[in-house]
C-alpha positions as CSV (number, residue, x, y, z in Angstrom):
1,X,174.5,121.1,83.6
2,X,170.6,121.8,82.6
3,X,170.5,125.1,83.9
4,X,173.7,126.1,81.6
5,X,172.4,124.7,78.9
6,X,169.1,126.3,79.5
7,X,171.0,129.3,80.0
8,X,172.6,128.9,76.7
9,X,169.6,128.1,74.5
10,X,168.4,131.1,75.6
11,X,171.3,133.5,74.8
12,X,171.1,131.3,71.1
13,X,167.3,132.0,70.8
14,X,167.8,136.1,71.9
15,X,170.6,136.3,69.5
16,X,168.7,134.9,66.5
17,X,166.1,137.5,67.8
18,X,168.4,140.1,67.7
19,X,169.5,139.0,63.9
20,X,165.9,139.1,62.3
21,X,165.2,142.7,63.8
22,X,168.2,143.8,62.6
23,X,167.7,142.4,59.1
24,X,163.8,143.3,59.6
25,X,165.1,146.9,60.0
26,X,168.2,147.0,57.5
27,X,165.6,145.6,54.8
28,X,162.8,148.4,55.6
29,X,165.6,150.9,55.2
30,X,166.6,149.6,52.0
31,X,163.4,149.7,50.7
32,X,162.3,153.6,51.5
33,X,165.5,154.4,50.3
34,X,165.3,152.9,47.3
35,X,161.9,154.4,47.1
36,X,163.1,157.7,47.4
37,X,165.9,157.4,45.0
38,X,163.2,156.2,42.1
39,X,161.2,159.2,43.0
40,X,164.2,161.3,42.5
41,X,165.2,159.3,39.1
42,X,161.5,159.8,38.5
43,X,161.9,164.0,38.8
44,X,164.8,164.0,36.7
45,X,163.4,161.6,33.7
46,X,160.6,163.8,33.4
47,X,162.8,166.2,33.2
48,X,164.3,165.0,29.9
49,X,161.0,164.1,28.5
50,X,160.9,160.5,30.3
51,X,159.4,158.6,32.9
52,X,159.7,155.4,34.9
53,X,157.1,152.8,34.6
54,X,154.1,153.0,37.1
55,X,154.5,149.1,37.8
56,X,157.7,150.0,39.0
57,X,156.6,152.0,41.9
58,X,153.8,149.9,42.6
59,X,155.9,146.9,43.0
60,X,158.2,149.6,45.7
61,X,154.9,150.7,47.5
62,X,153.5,146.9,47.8
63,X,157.1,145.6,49.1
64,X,157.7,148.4,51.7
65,X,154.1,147.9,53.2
66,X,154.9,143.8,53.2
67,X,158.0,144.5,55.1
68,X,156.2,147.0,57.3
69,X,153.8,144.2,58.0
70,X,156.4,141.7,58.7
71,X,158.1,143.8,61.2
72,X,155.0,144.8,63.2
73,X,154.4,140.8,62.8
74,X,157.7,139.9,64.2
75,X,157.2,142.4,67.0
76,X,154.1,140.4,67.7
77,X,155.3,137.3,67.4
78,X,158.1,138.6,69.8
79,X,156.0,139.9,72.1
80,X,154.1,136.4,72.2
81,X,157.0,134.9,72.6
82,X,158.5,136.7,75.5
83,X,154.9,135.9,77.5
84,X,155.2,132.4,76.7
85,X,158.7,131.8,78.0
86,X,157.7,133.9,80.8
87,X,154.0,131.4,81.5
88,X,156.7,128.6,80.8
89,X,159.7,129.6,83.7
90,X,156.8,131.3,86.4
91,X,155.1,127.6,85.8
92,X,158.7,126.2,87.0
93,X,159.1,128.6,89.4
94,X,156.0,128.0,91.2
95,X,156.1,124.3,91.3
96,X,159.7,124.9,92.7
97,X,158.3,126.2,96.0
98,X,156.1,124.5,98.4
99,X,155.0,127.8,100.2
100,X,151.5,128.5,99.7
101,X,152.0,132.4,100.4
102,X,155.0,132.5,97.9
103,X,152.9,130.4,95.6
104,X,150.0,133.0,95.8
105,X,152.3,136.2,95.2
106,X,153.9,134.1,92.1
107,X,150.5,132.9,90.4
108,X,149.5,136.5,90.8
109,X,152.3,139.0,89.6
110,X,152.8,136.7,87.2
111,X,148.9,136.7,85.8
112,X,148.9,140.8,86.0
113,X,152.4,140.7,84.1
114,X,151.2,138.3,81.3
115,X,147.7,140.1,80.9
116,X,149.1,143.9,80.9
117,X,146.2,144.1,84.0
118,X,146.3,147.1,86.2
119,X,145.3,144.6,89.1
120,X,144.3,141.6,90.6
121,X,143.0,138.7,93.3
122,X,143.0,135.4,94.0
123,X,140.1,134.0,95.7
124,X,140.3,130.3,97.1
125,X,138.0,128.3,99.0
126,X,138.5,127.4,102.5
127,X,138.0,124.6,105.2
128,X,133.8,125.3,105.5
129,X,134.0,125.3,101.1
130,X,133.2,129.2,101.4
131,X,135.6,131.8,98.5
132,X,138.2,134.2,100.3
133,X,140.5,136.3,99.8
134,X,144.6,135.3,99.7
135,X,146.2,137.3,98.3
136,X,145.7,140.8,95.9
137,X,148.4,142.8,94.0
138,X,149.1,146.0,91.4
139,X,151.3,146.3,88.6
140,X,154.0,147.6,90.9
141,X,154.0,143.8,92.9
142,X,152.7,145.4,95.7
143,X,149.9,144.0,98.2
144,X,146.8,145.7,98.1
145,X,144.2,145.2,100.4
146,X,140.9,143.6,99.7
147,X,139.0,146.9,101.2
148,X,140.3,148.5,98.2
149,X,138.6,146.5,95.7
150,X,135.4,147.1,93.9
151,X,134.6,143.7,92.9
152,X,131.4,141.9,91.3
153,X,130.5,138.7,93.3
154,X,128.3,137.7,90.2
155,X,131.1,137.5,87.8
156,X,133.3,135.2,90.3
157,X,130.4,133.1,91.2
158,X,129.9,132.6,87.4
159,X,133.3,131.4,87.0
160,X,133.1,129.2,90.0
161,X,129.5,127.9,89.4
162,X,130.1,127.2,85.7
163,X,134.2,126.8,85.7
164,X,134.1,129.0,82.4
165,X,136.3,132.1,82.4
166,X,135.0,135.9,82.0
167,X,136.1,138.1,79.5
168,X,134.8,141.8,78.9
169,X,136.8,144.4,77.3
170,X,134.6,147.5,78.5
171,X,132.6,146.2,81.3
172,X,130.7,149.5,81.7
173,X,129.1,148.6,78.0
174,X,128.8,145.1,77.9
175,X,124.8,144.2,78.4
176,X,125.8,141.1,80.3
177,X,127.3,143.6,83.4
178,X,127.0,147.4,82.4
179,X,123.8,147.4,85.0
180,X,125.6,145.8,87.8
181,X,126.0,148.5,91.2
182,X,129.9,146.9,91.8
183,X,130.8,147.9,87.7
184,X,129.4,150.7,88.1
185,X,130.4,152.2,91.1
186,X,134.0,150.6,90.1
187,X,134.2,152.4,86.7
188,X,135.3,149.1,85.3
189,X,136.5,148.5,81.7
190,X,138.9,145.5,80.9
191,X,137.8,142.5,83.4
192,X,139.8,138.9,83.0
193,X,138.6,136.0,85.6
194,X,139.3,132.4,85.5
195,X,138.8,129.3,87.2
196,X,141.3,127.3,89.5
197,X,141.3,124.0,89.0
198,X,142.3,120.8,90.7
199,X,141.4,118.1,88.3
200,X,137.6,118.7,87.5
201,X,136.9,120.7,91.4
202,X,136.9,124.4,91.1
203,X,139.0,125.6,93.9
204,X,139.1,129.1,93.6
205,X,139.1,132.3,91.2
206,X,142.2,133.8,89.3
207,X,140.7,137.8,88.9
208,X,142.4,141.1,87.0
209,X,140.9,144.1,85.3
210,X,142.3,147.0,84.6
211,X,139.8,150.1,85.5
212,X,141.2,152.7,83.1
213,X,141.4,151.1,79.4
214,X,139.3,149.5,77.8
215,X,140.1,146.4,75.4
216,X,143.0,145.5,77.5
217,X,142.1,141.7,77.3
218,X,141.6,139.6,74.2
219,X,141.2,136.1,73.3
220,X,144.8,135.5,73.5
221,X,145.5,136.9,77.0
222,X,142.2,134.5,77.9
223,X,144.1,131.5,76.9
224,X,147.1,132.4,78.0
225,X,145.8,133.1,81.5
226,X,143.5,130.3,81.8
227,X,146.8,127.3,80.6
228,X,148.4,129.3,83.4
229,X,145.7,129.0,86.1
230,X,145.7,125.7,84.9
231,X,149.2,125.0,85.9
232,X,148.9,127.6,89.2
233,X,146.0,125.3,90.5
234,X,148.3,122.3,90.8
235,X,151.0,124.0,92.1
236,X,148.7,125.7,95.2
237,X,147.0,122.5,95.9
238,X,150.5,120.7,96.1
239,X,151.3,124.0,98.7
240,X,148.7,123.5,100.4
241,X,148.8,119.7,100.8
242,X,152.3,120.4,101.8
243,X,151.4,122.9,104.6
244,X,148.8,120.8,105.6
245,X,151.2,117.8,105.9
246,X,153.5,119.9,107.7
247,X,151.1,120.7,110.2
248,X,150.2,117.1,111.0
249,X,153.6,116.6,111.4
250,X,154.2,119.8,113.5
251,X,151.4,118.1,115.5
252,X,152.1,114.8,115.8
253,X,155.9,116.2,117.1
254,X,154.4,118.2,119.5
255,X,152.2,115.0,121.3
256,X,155.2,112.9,120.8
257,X,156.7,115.6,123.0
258,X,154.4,116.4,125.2
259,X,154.3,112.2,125.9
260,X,157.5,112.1,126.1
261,X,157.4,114.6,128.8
262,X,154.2,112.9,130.6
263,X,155.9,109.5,130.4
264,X,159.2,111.0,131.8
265,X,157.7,112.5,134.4
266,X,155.1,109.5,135.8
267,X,156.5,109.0,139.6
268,X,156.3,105.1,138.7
269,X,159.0,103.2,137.4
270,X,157.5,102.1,133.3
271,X,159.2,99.6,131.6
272,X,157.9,98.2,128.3
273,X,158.4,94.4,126.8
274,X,158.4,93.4,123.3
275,X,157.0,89.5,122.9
276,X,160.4,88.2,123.5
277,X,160.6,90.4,126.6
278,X,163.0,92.7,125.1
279,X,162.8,96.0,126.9
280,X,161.2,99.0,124.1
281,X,160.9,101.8,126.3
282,X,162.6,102.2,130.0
283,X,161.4,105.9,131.7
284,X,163.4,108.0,134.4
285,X,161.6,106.8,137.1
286,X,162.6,102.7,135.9
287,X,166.2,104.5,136.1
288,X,166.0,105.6,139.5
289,X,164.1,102.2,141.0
290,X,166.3,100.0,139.4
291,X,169.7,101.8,139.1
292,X,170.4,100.9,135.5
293,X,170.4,103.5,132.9
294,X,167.9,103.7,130.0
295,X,170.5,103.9,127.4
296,X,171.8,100.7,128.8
297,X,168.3,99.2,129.0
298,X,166.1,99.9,126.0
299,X,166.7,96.9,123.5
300,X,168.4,95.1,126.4
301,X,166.6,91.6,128.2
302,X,164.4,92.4,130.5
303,X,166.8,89.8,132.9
304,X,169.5,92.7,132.5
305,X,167.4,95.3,134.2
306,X,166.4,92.4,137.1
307,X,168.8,90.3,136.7
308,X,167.9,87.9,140.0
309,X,163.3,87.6,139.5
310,X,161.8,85.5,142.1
311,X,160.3,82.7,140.6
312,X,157.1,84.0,141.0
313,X,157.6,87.0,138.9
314,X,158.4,84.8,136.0
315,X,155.3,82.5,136.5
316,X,153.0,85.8,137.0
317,X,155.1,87.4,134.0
318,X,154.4,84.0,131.8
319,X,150.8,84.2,132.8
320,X,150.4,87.7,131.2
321,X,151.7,86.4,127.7
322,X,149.8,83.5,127.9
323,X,146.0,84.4,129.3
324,X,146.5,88.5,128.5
325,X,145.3,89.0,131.8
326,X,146.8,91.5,134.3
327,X,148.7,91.1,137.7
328,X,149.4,92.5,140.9
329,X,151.3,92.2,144.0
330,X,153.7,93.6,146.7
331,X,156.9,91.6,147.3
332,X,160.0,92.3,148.8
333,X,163.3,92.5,146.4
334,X,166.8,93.1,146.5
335,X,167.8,95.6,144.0
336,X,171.7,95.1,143.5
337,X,173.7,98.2,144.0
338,X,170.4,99.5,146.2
339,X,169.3,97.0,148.8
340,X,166.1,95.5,150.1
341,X,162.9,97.4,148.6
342,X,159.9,96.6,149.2
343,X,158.1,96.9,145.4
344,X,154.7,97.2,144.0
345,X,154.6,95.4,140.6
346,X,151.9,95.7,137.9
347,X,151.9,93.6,134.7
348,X,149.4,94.1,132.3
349,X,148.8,93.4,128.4
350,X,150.5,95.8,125.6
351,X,147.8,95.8,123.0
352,X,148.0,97.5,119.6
353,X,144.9,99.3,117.9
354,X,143.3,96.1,116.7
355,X,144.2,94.7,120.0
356,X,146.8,92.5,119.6
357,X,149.1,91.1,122.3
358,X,152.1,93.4,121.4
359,X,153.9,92.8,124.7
360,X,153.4,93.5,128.1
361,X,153.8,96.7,130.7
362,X,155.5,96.9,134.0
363,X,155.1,99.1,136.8
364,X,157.1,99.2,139.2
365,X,155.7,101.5,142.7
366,X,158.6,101.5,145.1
367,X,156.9,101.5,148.5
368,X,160.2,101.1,151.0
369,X,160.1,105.0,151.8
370,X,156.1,104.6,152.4
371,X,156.1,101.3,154.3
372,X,158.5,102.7,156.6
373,X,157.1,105.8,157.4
374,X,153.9,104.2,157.9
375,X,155.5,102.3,160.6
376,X,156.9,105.6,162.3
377,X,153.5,106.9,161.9
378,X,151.7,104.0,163.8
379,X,154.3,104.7,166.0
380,X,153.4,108.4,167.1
381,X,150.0,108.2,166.5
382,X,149.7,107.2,170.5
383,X,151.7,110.7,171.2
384,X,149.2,112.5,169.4
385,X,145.5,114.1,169.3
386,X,143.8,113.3,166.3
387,X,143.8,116.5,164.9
388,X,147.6,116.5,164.9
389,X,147.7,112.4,164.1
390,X,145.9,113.4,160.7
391,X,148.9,115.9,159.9
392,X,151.7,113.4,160.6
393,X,152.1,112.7,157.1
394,X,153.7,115.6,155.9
395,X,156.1,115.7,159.0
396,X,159.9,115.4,159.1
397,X,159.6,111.9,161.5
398,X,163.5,111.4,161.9
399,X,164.2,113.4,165.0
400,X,161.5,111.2,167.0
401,X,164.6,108.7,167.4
402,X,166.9,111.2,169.7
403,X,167.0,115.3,169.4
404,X,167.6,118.4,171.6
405,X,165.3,121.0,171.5
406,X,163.8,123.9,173.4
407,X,160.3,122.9,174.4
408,X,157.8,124.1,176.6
409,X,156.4,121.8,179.5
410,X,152.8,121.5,181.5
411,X,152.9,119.8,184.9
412,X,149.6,119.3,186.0
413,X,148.6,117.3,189.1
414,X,145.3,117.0,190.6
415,X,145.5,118.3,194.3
416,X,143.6,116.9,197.4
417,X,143.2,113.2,195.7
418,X,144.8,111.2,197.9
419,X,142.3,112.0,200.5
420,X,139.8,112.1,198.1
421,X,140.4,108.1,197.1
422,X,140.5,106.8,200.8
423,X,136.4,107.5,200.4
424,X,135.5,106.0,197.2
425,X,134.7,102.8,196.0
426,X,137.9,102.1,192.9
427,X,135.0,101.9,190.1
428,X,134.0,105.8,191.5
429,X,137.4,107.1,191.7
430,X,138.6,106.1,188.1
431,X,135.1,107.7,186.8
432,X,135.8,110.8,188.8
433,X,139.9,110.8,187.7
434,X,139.1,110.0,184.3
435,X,136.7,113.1,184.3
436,X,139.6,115.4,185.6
437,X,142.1,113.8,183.5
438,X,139.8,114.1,180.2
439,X,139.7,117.5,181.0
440,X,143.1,118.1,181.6
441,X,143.8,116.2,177.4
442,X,140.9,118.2,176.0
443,X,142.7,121.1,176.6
444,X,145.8,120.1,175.9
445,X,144.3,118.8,172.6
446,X,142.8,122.3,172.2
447,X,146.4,123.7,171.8
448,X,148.1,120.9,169.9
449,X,149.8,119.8,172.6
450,X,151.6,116.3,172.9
451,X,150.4,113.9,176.0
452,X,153.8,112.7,177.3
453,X,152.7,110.8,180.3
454,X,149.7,110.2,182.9
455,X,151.5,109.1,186.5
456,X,148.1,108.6,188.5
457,X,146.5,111.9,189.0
458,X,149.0,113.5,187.1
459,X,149.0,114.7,183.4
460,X,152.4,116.0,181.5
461,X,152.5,118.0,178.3
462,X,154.9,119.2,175.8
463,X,154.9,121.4,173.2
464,X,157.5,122.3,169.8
465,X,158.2,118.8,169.8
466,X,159.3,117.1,166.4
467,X,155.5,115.4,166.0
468,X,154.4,119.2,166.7
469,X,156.8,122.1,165.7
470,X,155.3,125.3,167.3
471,X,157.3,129.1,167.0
472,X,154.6,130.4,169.3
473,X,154.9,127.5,172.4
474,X,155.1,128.9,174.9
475,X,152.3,130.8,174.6
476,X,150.3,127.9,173.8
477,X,151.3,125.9,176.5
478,X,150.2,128.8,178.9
479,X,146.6,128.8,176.8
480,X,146.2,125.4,177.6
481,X,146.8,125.6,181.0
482,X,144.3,128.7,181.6
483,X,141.9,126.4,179.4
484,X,142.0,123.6,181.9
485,X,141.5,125.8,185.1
486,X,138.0,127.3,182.6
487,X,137.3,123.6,181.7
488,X,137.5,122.4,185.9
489,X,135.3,125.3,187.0
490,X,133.0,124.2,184.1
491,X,133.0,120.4,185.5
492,X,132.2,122.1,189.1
493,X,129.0,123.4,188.1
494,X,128.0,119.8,187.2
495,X,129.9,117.8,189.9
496,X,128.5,117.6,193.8
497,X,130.5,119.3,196.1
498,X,132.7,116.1,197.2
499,X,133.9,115.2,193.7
500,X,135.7,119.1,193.3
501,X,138.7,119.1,192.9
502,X,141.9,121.4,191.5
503,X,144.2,121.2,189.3
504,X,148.2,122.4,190.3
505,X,150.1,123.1,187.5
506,X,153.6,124.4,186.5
507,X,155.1,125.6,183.3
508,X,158.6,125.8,182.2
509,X,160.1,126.8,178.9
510,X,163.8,124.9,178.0
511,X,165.8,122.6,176.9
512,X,165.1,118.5,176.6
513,X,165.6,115.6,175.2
514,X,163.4,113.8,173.1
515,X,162.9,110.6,171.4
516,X,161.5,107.2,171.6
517,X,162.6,105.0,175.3
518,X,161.7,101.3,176.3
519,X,162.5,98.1,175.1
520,X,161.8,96.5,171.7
521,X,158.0,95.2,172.9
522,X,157.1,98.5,174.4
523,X,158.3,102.1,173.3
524,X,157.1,105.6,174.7
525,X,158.3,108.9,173.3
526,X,158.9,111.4,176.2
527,X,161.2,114.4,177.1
528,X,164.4,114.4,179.2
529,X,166.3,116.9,181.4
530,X,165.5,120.2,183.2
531,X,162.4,121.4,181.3
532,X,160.7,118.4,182.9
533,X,162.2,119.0,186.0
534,X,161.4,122.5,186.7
535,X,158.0,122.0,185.5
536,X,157.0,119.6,188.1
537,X,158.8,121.8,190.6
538,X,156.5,124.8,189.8
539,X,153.6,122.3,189.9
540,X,154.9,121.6,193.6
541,X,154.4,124.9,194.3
542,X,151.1,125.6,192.5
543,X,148.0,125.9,195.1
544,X,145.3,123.8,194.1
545,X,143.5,126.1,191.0
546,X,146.8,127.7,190.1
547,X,149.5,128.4,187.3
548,X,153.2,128.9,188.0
549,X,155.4,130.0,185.3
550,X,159.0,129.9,184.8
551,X,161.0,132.6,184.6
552,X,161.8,131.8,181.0
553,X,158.3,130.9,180.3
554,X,156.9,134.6,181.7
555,X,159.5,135.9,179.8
556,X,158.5,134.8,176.1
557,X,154.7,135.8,176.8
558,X,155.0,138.6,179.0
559,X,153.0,140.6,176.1
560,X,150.1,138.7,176.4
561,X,149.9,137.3,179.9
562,X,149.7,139.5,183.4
563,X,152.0,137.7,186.2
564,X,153.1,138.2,189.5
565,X,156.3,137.2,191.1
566,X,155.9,134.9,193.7
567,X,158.8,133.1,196.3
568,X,159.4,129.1,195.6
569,X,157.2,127.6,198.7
570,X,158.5,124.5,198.7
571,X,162.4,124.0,197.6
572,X,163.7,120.9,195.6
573,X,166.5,119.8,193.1
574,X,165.5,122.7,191.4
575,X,166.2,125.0,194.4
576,X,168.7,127.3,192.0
577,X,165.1,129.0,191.1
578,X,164.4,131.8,193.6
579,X,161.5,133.4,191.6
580,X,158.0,131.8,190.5
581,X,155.7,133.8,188.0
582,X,152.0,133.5,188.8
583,X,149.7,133.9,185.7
584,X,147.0,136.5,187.0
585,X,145.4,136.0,183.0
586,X,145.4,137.8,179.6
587,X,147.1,141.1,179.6
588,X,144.3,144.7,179.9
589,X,146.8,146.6,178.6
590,X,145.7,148.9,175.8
591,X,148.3,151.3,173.4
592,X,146.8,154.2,175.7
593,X,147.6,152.8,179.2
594,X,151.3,152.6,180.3
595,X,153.7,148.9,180.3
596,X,154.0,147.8,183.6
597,X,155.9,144.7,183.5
598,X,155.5,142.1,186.2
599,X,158.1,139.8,184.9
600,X,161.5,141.6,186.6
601,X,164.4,142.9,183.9
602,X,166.6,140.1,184.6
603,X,164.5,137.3,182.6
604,X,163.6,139.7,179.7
């Protein structure tokens, strides 16, 4: 309703306008023609001996020169007009907007269109208090660069130091800046620059001039511009407070966010209490610990997301609000719809920035998954060298309960002992076995091997089991065994002749059992089936300082090993094996030398 009035007030006040031009121009008419008819009245009197009276075309000249007046002072006035209801509807405009760019290119078309200026800038001061450029524009409303300005930085700090304006019509004669390099190099004439003002602070520099006329600017357009700059300086500092305020905003959005995020993503369950233990804030983790859903929870009792607390967690929970003290234990719970857990609770003081008690925090660790593969770790860690026992952690310990798998298997027995013991005293012969069987898991160790069993002079090993999943087994269960032949000659060197002894060993690559066996005081984990079997065959077989393969073994590191077949010497439940492989060492083949396999076609 007030813009069509607006709208109408202003038709009303154009078509009054409109009316006194008209009648400006009807009466200016009237008056040069009735001018020109006395003149022609005149020609004729005289003609006839008369004339009119002087005063009469006196009166004629003085009222056409009055009504010559009046129209150029209705122009004016027009003119005058027009700028003042276009100062009056740019001041609305720009407080309409809360841009500060679109604020800038307002303040400053409008200035150049109210002045008649070729072009200007508007300089404001910025976060260290120093003047810059914002914004500069030409009579056409288009942006011109602040490279293409000749400007004088002692006229604008005048108007900043001294908050007066600057006025020169003919800047290139005025004693006050004619001498100045910027004027001119600039050729400038007309200069206008006023002050920006919020309140009594100078905040930056309204600036036009026009560099080809001279006496472009007067009084008026002074005044005019400076009530403008006046109003523009409120309406950019309301911009610019707005912008600012946006900013926070943008800011404190994006750490709301970005805590949102952290707090959703905290492996711990996070539940928040008001003073009357009313939940505030309940995370994904609390959702997945508990089973009860955040929408459900938040503004909910904390009794509703544990609805059945021990009566210790209520006295610990009490004695938080009371001494605003923290807490912390482990206790064992039943979640409903979950089971048994075994939790890790936390209860410590919500306090506010003048640290009052605003409630209290709980976190909730769920340690069932942990406790219980701690337990299968202490479990293994007798299977294991340490270097593997210090790995454990990241394996998959579920199969060590009962799986099939294809393994490879080390028999190695110590040969000539029996003899050996009838001579020595029992403290001797554990020393000496101790030594041998040392050796024998040192090597073993060496190649990640798991120690199944030791059956007197006797020393088992597997390999690719679930505590130690190997691709390359095979060949590691053959490095370990050449390693504990190096590792016997090595204890030789230091041993007297009567304490030598060898090491048989057999190696077989196939399928077993595996998991955990005994009774519920005493467990071992250990392999089942064949692959055991054969190896302890081929160990049978093995001369004392020897390595007998498999034919399945051979066959899986025939690249890297030599062997030889060699007939079973001694036969056994594993009699279906007519062939034995004996590992002669490391292949010498080189890409220039032909392949000659020692391991026959039928086990490639």
């Amino acid at each position: 309703m007030t813009d069509e009035l607006h709208s109408t007030s202003h038709v009303r006040v154009g078509e009054q306008q409109r009316s006194l031009q008209e009648q400006l121009r009807e009466l200016t008419t009237t008056a040069q023609q009735t001018l020109a008819m006395l003149r022609s009245q005149q020609d004729e009197l005289r003609g006839r001996g008369m004339s009119l009276p002087p005063l009469v075309f006196e009166r004629m000249n003085g009222m056409d020169a009055r009504v010559q007046a009046l129209a150029t002072e209705s122009s004016s006035a027009q003119m005058e007009l027009r700028q003042l209801r276009a100062l009056a509807e740019t001041t609305a405009l720009i407080n309409s907007t809360l841009d500060v760019d679109d604020v800038l290119n307002q303040v400053m078309d409008t200035a150049i269109a109210l002045t008649g200026a070729e072009r200007g800038f508007i300089m404001l001061r910025n976060s260290a208090d120093e003047l810059e450029f914002r914004v500069a524009r030409d009579i056409d409303r288009e942006t011109v660069t602040s490279g293409q300005f000749s400007l004088s930085s002692t006229i604008i700090n005048q108007v900043v130091q001294t908050g007066n304006a600057v006025l020169t019509d003919n800047a290139t004669a005025d004693p006050r800046y004619g001498e100045m390099k910027s004027v001119m190099i600039g050729k400038m004439r007309s200069i206008l620059a006023v002050p920006l003002r919020v309140g009594d602070v100078v905040t930056g520099v309204v600036y036009c001039d026009n560099r080809i006329l001279a006496g472009v600017f007067a009084e008026y357009e002074l005044n005019l511009l400076r009530a403008f700059a006046d109003q523009a300086g409120v309406a950019l500092e309301n911009a610019r407070l707005f912008e600012a305020a946006r900013e926070q905003l943008a800011e404190i959005a994006r750490i709301r966010d970005l805590m949102t995020n952290v707090f959703t993503s905290i492996a711990s369950a996070v539940i928040t209490l008001d003073n009357d233990t009313i939940i505030t804030s309940f995370n994904a983790a609390a959702e997945r610990i508990t089973g009860r859903p955040a929408g459900e929870m938040v503004g909910a009792s904390l009794w509703d997301a544990l609805p059945n607390p021990s009566e210790s967690f209520q006295e610990r929970l009490l004695a938080v609000y009371r001494a605003q003290t923290s807490e912390q234990w482990e206790t064992q719970i039943d979640v409903p719809g979950i089971g048994q857990r075994e939790w890790k609770i936390t209860l410590t003081p919500l306090r506010d920035a003048d640290a009052l008690m605003q409630g209290v925090v709980i976190v909730l660790d769920d340690l069932t998954e942990t406790r219980q593969r701690e337990a299968q770790i202490k479990s293994v860690r007798r299977y294991l060298p340490l270097a593997l026992a210090e790995n454990i952690h990241s394996a998959d310990l579920t199969a060590i309960g009962g799986q099939e798998r294809e393994i490879s298997v080390v028999f190695a027995d110590v040969r000539g002992f029996t003899s050996f013991s009838e001579v020595l005293e029992p403290e001797d012969l554990m020393q000496i076995i101790n030594t041998y069987l040392g050796a024998a898991s040192d090597a073993i160790d060496l190649y990640e091997g798991v120690i199944d069993k030791y059956l007197g002079d006797a020393a088992t090993a597997l390999f690719n089991t679930p505590l130690n999943p190997q691709p390359d087994h095979a060949a590691r269960a053959v490095r370990a065994a050449m390693r504990l032949v190096r590792e016997v000659q090595t204890l030789h060197d230091r041993l007297p002749e009567d304490q030598r002894l060898y090491f048989g060993i057999g190696i077989h690559t196939g399928l077993a059992v595996l998991g955990n066996v005994g009774g519920s005081e005493r467990r071992e984990f250990t392999a089942m089936g064949d692959a055991v079997e054969v190896s302890k065959w081929l160990q049978e077989n093995a001369l004392k300082g020897e390595i007998l393969c498999s034919a399945a073994t051979a066959a899986l590191v025939q690249d890297e090993f030599d062997f030889e077949p060699v007939a079973p010497r001694k036969s056994a439940a594993a009699a279906r094996l007519d062939m034995m492989y004996r590992l002669l060492g490391r292949t010498r083949r080189t890409s220039d030398m032909p392949v000659v396999r020692a391991v026959p076609d039928a086990i490639r």
